[in-house]
Structures are given as C-alpha cells and as structure tokens.
C-alpha positions in Angstrom: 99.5 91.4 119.8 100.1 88.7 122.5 101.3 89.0 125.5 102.1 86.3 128.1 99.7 85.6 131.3 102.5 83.2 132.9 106.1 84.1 132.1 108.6 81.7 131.6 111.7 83.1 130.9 114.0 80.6 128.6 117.4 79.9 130.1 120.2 78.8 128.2 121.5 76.2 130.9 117.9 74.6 131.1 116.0 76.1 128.2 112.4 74.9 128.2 110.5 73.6 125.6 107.6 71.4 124.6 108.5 70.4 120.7 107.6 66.8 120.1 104.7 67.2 122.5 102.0 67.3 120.1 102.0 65.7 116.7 104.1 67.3 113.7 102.4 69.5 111.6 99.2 69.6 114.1 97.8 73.2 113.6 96.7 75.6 116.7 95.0 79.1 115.1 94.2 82.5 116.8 92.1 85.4 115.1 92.7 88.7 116.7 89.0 90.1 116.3 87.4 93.5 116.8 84.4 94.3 119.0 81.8 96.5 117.6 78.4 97.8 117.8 75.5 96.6 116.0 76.3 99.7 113.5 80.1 98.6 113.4 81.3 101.3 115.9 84.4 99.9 118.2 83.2 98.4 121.5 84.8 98.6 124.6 83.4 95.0 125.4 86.3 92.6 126.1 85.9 92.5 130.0 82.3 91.7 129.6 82.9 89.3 127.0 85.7 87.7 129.3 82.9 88.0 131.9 80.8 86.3 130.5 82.4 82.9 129.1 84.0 82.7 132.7 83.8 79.4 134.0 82.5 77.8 130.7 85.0 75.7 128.5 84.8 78.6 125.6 87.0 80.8 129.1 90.1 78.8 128.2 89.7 79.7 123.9 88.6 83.8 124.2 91.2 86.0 125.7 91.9 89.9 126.1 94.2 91.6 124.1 96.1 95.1 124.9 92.6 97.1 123.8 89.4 96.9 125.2 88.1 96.9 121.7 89.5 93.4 121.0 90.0 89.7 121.6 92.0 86.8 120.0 90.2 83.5 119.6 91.9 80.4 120.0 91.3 77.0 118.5 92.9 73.7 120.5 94.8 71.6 118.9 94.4 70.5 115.3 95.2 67.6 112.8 94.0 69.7 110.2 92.8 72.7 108.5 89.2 71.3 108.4 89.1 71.3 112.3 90.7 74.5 112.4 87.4 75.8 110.1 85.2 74.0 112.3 86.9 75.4 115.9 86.9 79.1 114.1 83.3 79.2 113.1 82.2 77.5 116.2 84.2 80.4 118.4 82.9 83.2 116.0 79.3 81.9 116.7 79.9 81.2 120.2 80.7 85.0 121.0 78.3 86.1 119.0 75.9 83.7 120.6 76.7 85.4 124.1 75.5 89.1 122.4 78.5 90.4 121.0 79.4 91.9 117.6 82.4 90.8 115.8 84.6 92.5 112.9 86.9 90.7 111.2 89.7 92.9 109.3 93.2 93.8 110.1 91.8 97.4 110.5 89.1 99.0 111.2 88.4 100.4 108.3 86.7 103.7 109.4 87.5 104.2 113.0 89.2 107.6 114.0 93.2 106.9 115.7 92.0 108.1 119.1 88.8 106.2 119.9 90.9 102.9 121.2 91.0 102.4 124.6 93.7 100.4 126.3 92.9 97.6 129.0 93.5 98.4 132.6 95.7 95.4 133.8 99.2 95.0 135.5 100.3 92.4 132.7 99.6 95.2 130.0 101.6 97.9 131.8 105.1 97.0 130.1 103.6 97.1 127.0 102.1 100.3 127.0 105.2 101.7 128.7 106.9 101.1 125.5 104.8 101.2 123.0 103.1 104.6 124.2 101.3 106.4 121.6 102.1 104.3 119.5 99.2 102.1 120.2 96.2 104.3 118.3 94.4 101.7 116.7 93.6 97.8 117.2 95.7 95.5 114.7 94.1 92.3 114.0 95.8 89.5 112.9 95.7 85.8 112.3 98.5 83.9 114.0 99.2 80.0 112.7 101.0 77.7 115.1 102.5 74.6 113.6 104.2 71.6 115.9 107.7 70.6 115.4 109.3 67.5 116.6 112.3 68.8 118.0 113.8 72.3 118.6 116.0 71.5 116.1 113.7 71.3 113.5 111.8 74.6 115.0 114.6 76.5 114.0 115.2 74.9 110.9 110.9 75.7 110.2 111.5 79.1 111.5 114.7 80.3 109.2 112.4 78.7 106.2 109.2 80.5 107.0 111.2 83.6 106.6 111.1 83.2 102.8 107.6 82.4 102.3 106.3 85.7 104.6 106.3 88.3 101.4 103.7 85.4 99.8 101.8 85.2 102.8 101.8 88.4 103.4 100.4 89.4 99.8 97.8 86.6 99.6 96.6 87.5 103.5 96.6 91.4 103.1 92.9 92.7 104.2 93.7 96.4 105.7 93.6 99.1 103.0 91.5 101.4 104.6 92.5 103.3 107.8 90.3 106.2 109.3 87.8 106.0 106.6 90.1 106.9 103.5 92.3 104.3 101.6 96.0 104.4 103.5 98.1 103.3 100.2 99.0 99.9 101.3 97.4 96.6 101.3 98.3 95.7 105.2 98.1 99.2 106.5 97.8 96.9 110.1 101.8 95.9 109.1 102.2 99.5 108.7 101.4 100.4 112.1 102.8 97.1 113.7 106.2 97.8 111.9 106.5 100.9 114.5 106.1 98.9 117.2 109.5 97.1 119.0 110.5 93.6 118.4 108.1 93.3 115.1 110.2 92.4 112.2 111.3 89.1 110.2 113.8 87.3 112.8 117.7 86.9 111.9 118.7 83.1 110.3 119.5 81.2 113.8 122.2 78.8 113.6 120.5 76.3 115.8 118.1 75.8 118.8 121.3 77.6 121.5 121.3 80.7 119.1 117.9 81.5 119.1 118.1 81.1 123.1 120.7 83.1 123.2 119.7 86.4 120.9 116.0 85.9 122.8 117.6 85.9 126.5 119.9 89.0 125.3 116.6 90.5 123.7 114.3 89.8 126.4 117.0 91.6 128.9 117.3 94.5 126.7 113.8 94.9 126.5 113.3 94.8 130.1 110.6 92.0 129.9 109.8 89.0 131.2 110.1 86.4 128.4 110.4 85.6 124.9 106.8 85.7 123.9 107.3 89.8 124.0 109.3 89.3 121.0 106.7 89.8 118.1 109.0 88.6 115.4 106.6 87.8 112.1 107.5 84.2 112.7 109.2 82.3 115.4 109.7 79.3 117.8 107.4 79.4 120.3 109.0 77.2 123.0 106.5 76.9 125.8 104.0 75.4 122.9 106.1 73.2 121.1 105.3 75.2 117.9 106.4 77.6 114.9 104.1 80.4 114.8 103.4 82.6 111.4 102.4 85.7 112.8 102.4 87.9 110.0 99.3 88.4 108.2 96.2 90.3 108.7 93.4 88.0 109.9 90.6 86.6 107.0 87.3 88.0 107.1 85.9 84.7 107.0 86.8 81.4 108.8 87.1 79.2 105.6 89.9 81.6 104.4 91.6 81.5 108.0 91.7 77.6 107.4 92.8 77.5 104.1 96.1 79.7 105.3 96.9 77.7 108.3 96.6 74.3 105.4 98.8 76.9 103.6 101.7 77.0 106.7 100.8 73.4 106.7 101.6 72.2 103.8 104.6 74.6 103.5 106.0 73.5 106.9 105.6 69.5 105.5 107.8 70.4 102.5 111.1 72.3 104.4 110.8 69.3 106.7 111.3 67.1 103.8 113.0 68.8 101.4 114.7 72.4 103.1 114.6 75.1 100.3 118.1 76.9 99.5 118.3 80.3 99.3 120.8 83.3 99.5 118.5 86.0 101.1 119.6 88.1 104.0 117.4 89.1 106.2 116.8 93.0 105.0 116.1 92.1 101.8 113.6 89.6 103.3 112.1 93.0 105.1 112.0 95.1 102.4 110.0 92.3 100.2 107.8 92.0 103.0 107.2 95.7 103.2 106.8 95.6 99.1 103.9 92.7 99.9 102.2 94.6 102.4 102.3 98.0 100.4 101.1 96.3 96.9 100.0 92.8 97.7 99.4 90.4 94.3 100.8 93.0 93.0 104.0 93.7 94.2 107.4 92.3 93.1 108.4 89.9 95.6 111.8 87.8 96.6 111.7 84.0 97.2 114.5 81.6 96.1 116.7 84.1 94.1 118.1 87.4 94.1 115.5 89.0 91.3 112.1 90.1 92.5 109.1 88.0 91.0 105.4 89.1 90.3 104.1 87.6 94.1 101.0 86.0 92.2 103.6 84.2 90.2 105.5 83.1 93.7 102.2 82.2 95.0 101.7 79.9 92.1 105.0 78.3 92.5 104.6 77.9 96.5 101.5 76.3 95.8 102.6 74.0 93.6 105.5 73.3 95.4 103.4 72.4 98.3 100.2 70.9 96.8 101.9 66.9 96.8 102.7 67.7 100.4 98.9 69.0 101.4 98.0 65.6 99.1 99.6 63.7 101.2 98.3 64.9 104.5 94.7 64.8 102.9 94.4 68.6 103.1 94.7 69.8 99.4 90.9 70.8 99.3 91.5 73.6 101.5 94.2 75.3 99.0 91.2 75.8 96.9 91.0 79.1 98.6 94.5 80.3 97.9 93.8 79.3 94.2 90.1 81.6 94.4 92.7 84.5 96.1 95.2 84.5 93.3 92.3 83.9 90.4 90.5 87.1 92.1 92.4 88.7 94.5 93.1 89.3 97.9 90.7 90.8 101.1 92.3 94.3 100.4 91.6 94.0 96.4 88.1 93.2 97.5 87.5 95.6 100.0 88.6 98.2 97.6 86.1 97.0 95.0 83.3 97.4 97.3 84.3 100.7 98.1 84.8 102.1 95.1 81.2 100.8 93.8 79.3 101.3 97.0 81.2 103.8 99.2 83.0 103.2 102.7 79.7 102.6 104.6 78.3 99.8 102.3 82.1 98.3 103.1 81.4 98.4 107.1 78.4 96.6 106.5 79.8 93.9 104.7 82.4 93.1 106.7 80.4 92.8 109.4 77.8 90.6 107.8 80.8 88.2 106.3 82.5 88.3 110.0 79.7 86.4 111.6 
C-alpha cells in the first residue's frame, strides 16, 4: 500500500500532470518487501532501516510503508526491464548490506494476524482510521509504472490494462499460505487487500476529464487528500506521468520482478499501437480477477470475449500477442520468465510444492534464501 508524502490534490480546472515527461514505455518498479529476523520472524525494523540510508542516495529509493514490518523499494527510471533487474538486485543487496533481513512474498507465509505493528506517523493516521482492523497482516506487492505520452493515452493504457489484470494476476500469484496453513487461494494478499476501500479494477473512463472527475468526487468522499489514496489495481498516476499495474503479489526474486514489468511493457507497446476491443464490463473484469487470484494457471479466466478461457491459454496468447512488440523494443529475452511460469508454474504452485515435500518451515527458509 502507498500512501502520498506530499499531496497534490488534482483539480479539474488545472489538473496536474507530468505524462510526456519521461520517455514512453520507460519502466519505474516498487517491491513492497517484508523485514524479518535471521530465523524469518517479522521485524519491526523500517525506522531503523529509514535511519540508516538517511542522507545516502539509496534515502530517496527505500521508503516506509503503513507497517513497521515493511518497506517498498523503488527503482529510478528505466528504458528497460534489464535495468529494472539490475536497480532491484542492487536495492535488495543494498538493504541487506546495511544488516537487514528481507522476505519476498505477498504474505508472510507463517506469521500469526496480530503480530503487525502499525507505524507511528501523522501521514499514516487516515489510513488506519479507515482501514482499522482491517490491517492484520503486511501485503506485499510489486507495483509497475509505465510512461505515457499524454493523458490521453494514460487513460486509453489504463481502460486496456484492465483486461490483462486476471493474466497478470494468475502468472504473479505468490501468497497461498497465510498463518502457517494453506488459505485456498493463490493471492491470499488480494484476499485481504480486497477488504480494504478503494482496491478494485477501476470503471472504463471516457477520457483524461472523467477520470479527474470520479477521482476528485472519490478523493472527497473518502475524506483524503489526493488521488494516490485510491488503490485501484491499475491507474493513471498523474503526478508521475505514468500507468501503474498494481495488482500482483511481488516475485520472490528480482529476475521474475523484471520479466513482469517487460510483461506491462510490452503489453502497454501493443494497446498503444494496436488498442484491443472488447465487451467486458467492469464486474465481470472483478470476478475473473477474483477467479485468478483464487486458482491462478488454473483458473478460467476472461480476456477478449464473453467465455472464460484456461488463463495459461490467455497467458499464451498475451504473450504472443506481445512478443513482436518486446522484439522491437529489444526486451523479448526477459519474457523468457513468463514462458518458465506457464511451462511450470507460478510462485504459489511452487511454494506449495515445497511445502508439501518439506513442510512449512523448509518453505520459510527458502524464501528467505531466494529473497536475497
């Protein structure tokens, strides 16, 4: 979750925005991380990491989230997915350099609802006004920015995106275990982050002055102070000139963090180009989101038509679809990951797998070895 450390509140007279300012298609990457222990147990470390990169360039990529048992890392500005591995594993290494234990999973996969702590801090306050006990466990996931040349064509990326979250959702699903038994689902993070406000796939917008003016009437409603308290899974993120992805569980590893953001990418490079029809409302969208994150390769998914689809055989076709686009921008290497997820399965399929062979233990201690 993300909130905003300098509010600025969209208007529809003078709406800001910085689309155009960077290049299209340039990639900017968070992981929403947890802190642990050396044996895996949550940390409440996220001031003293914040501590300790202040005043060092790594102060302006590492910031808090809403518990003290977490942080979101933050790449710059990317060409391409092959920086975006490099920033990641750089980061990763960074914190860990500065002695400080990192899990990577949209979960924690044994941790009891009541150990979280929430951070102390005035900016946090709305939040946990609203959210209340709500908030039992850290969610952790990956967020994908992508720059649009105009807000135009933000909107235009944003109602596309909206199709292609039940695939993302069911190749990126790394949360099956919650408390230390299996919770059902693939993403049991979406599961809790669906009972939050203002986390849901976004309405189609008309245009650029619809969008401003469902977030201004939102935002009011809400009682906060801008639009980047609106969690929807994907939106237009006006203050950054970018359209952010925002819902899948974060990778375990870096390379797999890259090869969804070349993923978005590539995706983004094709609705620019060539816009995909289709006649899906937006609760039907939510439902096969919900059927991704329940059953990931495995669930029935909607995409361009009205009948549900086995999602590894949307996946296939997304790629596909996508793969002369990721060509072009010299990125198709990095899809070689997707291919590996569909060929064997996603994070959740292989956290299960270890589970069931070794138990839930030998699971904690692989995550954290891979999370380094």
């Amino acid at each position: 979750m993300r909130t905003s450390s300098s509010p600025a509140p969209l208007s529809r007279s003078e709406p800001p925005h910085r689309f155009g300012s960077s290049p299209p298609l340039s990639l900017g990457v968070e992981e929403e991380l947890l802190l642990v222990d050396a044996q895996g147990e949550l940390a409440c470390a996220a001031e003293e990491v914040l501590e300790s990169v202040a005043g060092t360039p790594l102060a302006e990529r590492v910031s808090a989230e809403i518990f003290t048992e977490q942080i979101e890392l933050k790449t710059k500005v990317c060409r391409d997915p092959g920086e975006v591995l490099e920033q990641l594993r750089q980061l990763r290494q960074d914190v860990a350099a500065a002695g400080f234990v990192l899990l990577a999973c949209g979960l924690h996969p044994t941790a009891a609802a009541d150990e979280a702590v929430l951070v102390d801090k005035p900016r946090y306050e709305v939040v946990q006004k609203d959210l209340g006990s709500l908030l039992r466990t850290p969610p952790c996931g990956l967020h994908v920015h992508v720059g649009a040349p105009d807000a135009e064509a933000a909107i235009g990326l944003a109602n596309a995106f909206r199709l292609y979250l039940p695939t993302l959702q069911a190749l990126s699903a790394n949360s099956p275990f919650q408390a230390g038994v299996d919770s059902g689902h693939a993403s049991a993070r979406t599961q809790i982050v669906r009972s939050y406000p203002r986390f849901q796939v976004p309405r189609h917008f008309r245009d650029y002055a619809h969008f401003l003016e469902v977030a201004d009437q939102l935002v009011a409603a809400a009682g906060v102070d801008d639009y980047t308290y609106i969690w929807w899974d994907v939106r237009p993120h006006p203050n950054l000139g970018t359209v952010e992805v925002r819902a899948v569980d974060v990778p375990t590893e870096p390379h797999t963090s890259a090869a969804i953001s070349a993923l978005v990418q590539a995706i983004a490079a094709k609705e620019l180009d060539r816009p995909t029809e289709s006649p899906l409302h937006r609760e039907a969208l939510e439902e096969s989101y919900f059927q991704a994150a329940s059953h990931g390769l495995e669930a029935e998914i909607l995409f361009d038509s009205e009948r549900p689809s086995p999602a590894r055989e949307v996946a296939a076709r997304v790629l596909e679809a996508v793969r002369p686009y990721a060509r072009e921008l010299g990125t198709e290497e990095a899809l070689g990951e997707i291919e590996r997820i569909l060929r064997e399965g996603n994070g959740a399929d292989e956290q299960r797998r270890i589970e069931r062979a070794d138990g839930i233990d030998a699971l904690l201690a692989q995550l954290l070895e891979r999370s380094c």
